[in-house]
N, C-alpha and C positions, 0 to 999 in steps of 0.2 A: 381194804387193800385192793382188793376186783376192781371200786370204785376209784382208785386213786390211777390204777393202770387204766383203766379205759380213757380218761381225763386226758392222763398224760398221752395216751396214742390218735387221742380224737385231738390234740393240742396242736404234735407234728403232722399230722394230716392237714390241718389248717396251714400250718407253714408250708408245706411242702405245696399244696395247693397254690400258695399265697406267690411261692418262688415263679412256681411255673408261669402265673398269671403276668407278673413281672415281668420274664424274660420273653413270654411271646410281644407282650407290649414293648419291650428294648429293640427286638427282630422288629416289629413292625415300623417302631421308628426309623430304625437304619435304613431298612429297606426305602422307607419314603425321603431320608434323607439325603440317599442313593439316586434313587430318581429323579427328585429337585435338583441335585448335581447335577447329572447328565443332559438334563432338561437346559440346563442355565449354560453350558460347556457347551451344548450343540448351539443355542444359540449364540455365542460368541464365537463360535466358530463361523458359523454361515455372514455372523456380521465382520469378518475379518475377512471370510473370504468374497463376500461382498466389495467390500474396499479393495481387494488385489485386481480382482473383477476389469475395476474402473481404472485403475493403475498401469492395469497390461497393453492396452491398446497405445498409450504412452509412450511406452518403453521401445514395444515394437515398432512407432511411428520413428525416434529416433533412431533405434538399430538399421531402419533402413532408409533414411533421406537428410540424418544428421551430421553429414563428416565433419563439422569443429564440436570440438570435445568440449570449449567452454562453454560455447551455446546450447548445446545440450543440457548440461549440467543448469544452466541458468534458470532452461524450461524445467526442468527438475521441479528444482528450489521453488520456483514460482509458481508450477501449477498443481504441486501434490501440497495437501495443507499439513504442516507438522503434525499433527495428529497423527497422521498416517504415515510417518515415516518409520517404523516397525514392519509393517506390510511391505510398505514400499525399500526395505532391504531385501526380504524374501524374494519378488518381483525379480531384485539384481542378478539376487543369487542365483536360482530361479533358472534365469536367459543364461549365466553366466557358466552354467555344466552345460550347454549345448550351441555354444558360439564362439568363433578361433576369429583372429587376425584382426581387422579393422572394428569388427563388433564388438568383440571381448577388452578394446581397448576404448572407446566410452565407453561401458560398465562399469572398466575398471579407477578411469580418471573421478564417473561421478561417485564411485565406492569409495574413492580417496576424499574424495573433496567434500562430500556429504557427512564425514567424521567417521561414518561406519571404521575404519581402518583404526582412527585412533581407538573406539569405543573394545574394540577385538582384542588389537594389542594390551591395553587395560585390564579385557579379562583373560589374555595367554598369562600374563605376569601375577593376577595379582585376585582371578577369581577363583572359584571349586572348582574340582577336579571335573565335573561333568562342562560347566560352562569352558574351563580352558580347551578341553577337547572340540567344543562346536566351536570355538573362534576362534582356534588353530586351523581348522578347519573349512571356515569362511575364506581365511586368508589363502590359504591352498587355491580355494575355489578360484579367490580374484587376482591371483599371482600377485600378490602385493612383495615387490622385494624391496621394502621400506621394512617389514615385518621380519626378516631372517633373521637380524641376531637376537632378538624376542624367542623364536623358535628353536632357533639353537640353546637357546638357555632351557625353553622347558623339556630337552630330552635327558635331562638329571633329573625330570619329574618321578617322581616313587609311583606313580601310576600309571600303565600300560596303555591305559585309552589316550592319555594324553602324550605319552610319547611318539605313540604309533601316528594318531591325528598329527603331530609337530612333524614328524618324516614324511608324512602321504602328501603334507602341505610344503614340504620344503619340494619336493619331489616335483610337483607341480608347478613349482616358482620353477625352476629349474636353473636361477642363474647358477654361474661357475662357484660362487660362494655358498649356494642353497648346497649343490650336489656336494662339494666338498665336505661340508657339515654332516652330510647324511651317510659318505661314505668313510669318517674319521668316527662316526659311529657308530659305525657297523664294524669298524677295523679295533674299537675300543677295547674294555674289557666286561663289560657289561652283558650278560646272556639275556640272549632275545630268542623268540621264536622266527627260528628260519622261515618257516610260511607266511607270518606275517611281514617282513621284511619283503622277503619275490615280491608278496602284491606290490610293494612300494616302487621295488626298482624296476618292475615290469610297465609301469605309468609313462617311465622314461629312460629306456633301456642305450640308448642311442647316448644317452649322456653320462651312463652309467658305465656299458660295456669294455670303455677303455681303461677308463681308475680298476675296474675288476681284474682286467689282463692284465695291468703293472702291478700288481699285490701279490698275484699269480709268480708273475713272471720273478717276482724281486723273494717271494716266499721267505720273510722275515718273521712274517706274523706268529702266533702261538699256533700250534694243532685245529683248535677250537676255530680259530676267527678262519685260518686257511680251507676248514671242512666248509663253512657255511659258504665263500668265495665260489668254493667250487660249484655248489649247490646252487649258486646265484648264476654263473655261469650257462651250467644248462639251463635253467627256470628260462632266463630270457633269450635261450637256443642262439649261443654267440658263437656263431662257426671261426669267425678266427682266435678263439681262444680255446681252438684244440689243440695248438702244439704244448702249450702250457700244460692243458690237461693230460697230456699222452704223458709229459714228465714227471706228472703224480703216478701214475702207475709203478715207477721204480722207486716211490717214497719206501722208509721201513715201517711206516704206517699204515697196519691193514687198513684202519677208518678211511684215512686220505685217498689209498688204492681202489676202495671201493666203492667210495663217491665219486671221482677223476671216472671209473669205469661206467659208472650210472651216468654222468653226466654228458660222458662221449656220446653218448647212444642218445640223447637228446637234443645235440647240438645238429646233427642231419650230417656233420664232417664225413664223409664216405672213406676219407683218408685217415680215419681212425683205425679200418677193419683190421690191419696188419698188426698192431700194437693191443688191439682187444683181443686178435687172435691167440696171440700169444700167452697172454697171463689168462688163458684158459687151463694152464699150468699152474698158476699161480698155490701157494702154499693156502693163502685163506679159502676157505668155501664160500664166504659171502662178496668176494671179489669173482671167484668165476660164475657164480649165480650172475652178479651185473653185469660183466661181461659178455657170458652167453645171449642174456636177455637185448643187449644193447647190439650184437651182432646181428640180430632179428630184427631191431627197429634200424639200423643203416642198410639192412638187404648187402650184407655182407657174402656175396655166391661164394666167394674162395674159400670163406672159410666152412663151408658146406660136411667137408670131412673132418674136420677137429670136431665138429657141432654134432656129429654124427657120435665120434669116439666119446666127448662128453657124457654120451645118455650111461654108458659105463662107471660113471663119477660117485665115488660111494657116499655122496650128501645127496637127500631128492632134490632139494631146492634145484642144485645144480643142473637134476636131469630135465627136469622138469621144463626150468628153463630155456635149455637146452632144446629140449622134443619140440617147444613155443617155438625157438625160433626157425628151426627148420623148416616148420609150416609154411612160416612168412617169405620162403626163399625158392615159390616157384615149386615146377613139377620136379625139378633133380634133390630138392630139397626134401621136399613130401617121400620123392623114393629112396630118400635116402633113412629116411623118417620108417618109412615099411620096412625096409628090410631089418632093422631093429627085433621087428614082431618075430624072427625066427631066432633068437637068444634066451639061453636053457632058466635065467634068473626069472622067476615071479614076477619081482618087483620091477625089472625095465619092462615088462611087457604090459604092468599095469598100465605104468608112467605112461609107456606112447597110448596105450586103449583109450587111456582119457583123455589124451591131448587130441587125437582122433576120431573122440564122441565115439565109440561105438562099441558094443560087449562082445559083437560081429569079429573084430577084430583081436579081441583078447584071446576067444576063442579058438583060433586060426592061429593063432600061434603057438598054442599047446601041442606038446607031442601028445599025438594020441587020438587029439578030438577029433569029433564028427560033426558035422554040420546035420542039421535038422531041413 
């Protein structure tokens, strides 16, 4: 029996041995077959970017002594060998995120003419979701507006990178048909994220900022689409789309009232103070929090005394806010801000201490205390 167990544990010992020895020799393979990769991947990198190397000085000669676009293109075709024409799209691309006007337009004739535009379009329709996104993308890059209603179709895409890529690149095209696309939408029914969206219309706010004001102004849309407008509105700090925003203020929408009040305070309208002043009143507490806060970002002086009364506001956020902006409104502001420090509550006296930085001042405000 003794003997039958010892057999049996001197047996898996062998196994277990047998495993180990195995799977160091698996690691050791990986690892080496790890290395062989990287090994083989850096060199076809340095030989690719070898090739752009040779390609660049090309490109740059025509960007600057080539103004016929055919001829350019001609030398293209003729002096880069097929081979290299992968490289030599990069190269385009490349010049083509840091060159406007006459430059960007050979790039973009030999990006047309060289097929790259059809090869894109091919895979915005018809490749994965990661390739539609890079040649959504390209296209953006080359303002191809041969590509917009390509584009416009992939924003029914189910995946986010490729939608976002379709708008950044319509965005960039910017003809009157790319921005309409982009802000039909935005105007849809489709939930997007707002931050990603500003990046987009922030690229081209000039072309944007008027379709936002008549959406504004016409305010047909659902809740949802009119918050995000708003939101768009200040992102790209459109001062004549404060009177629109001052009319959100009297929405029955606290959301709508208190993004219209966040967003006044963004646009730099000084001609808002009067109208933020007021819904410092307002029934929501997170409409007089933006408010207050947006009275401090316009240096709103008049409203100096309401901003004062606010630190009194039974939400902190509010006061809080509140104490912020007075800081920002100059010395009648700051003492207006002090004299807070002699009121009998705790908690305003916190409020202004911290706004204040100082425990100096918390202190000084207690009946009683002594200074040290």
């Amino acid at each position: 029996m003794a003997l039958t167990l010892a057999h049996s544990t001197a047996h898996i010992v062998d196994i277990l041995s047998f495993s180990i020895v195995v799977m160091f020799l698996v690691l050791i393979t990986v690892f080496a077959a790890l290395v062989v990769m990287r090994l083989v991947l850096s060199r076809r990198e340095a030989r690719l970017e070898a090739i752009m190397e040779k390609i660049r000085p090309l490109i740059r000669d025509l960007l600057t002594s080539e103004p016929d676009l055919q001829r350019a293109e001609w030398k293209v075709e003729h002096l880069v060998p097929p081979a290299d024409y992968h490289e030599l799209e990069q190269v385009l691309l490349e010049n083509a995120r840091i060159v406007k006007g006459p430059e960007l337009d050979v790039l973009t004739y030999i990006f047309e003419n060289m097929g790259y535009v059809d090869e894109d379009i091919r895979n915005v329709t018809q490749g994965r979701d990661f390739k539609k996104a890079e040649s959504a993308f390209h296209l953006g890059v080359m303002k191809s507006a041969r590509a917009v209603p390509y584009l416009q179709a992939a924003l029914s895409e189910p995946d986010e990178r490729v939608v976002f890529s379709a708008l950044n690149a319509l965005a960039h095209i910017g003809t009157p048909e790319a921005v309409d696309g982009v802000m039909d939408f935005i105007s849809g029914k489709r939930r997007i994220k707002s931050s990603r969206v500003g990046e987009v219309v922030l690229e081209q706010k000039k072309a944007f900022a008027p379709l936002i004001r008549g959406h504004l102004v016409e305010g047909t849309l659902p809740p949802e689409r009119l918050g995000l407008l708003i939101d768009l509105a200040g992102a790209i700090r459109d001062t004549q789309a404060a009177p629109a925003l001052i009319a959100y203020l009297d929405s029955g929408d606290d959301l709508l009232r208190s993004k219209a009040a966040r967003s006044l305070g963004l646009t730099g309208d000084i001609g808002s103070c009067e109208a933020l002043e007021r819904v410092l009143e307002d029934p929501s507490d997170e409409v007089r929090a933006q408010a207050a806060k947006s009275l401090g970002q316009l240096s709103c002086t008049d409203a100096i005394g309401s901003l004062a009364r606010a630190i009194h506001d039974p939400v902190l956020r509010v006061k809080m806010n509140a104490a912020i902006a007075l800081t920002k409104l100059g010395s009648e502001g700051r003492a207006a801000l002090a004299e807070r420090l002699a009121v009998e509550e705790e908690q305003e006296r916190g409020v202004v201490a911290e706004v204040l930085g100082t425990e100096d001042v918390r202190l000084r405000g207690m009946p009683g205390a002594s200074r040290v």
